[in-house]
N, C-alpha and C positions, 0 to 999 in steps of 0.2 A: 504494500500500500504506500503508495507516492503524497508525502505532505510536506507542506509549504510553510514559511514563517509567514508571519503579518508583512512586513518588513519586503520577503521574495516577492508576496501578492502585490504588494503595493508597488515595486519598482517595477513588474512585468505589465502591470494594468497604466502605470503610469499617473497612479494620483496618491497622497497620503496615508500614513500608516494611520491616522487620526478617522479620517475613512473610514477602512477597513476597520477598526475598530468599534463605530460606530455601528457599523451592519453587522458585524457582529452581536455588540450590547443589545440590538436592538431586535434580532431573532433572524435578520433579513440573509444571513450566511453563518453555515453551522461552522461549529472550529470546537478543537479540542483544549481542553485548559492544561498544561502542562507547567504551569507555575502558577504564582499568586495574581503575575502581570505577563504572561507569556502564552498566547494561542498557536496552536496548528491546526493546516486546514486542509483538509483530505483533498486528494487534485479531481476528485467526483464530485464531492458539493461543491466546488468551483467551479465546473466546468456543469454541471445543475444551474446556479445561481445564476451565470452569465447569458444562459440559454435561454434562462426562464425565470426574470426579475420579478420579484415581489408586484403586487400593486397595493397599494396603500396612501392614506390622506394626510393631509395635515400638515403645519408646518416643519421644517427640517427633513423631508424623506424626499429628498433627490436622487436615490440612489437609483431607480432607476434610466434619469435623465443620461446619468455618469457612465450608466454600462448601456446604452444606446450610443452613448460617445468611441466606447472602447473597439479598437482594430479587430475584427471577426478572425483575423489570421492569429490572433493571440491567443484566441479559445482554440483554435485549431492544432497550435505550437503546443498546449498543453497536455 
């Protein structure tokens, strides 16, 4: 099983680890806890998530605006 830091996710997609974090906390990309402040993220919920972005209201949930933004060849590299 192939995973990712926050950190890999965030320079491969091209936006911040603050982000990724974010979608995380907030259910929208699953990751595993491997410290108190450390996620890993299975490279199948990732390549889930990008395929098939959340929808959801309300202020602050851009995310899926971000992953409409992101290179299709990137989901593909993964």
């Amino acid at each position: 099983m192939t995973t990712y830091s926050v950190k890999q996710v965030a320079k491969t997609l091209g936006i911040g680890t603050s982000t990724i974090n974010r979608w995380i906390r907030l259910n929208y990309l699953k990751a595993i806890r491997e410290g108190s402040r450390t996620y890993s993220i299975n490279k199948e919920d990732l390549k889930n998530f990008l395929a098939n972005p959340p929808s959801y209201r309300g202020r602050g949930c851009r995310a899926k605006g971000l992953v409409a933004l992101i290179d299709r060849d990137v989901l593909k590299a993964l």
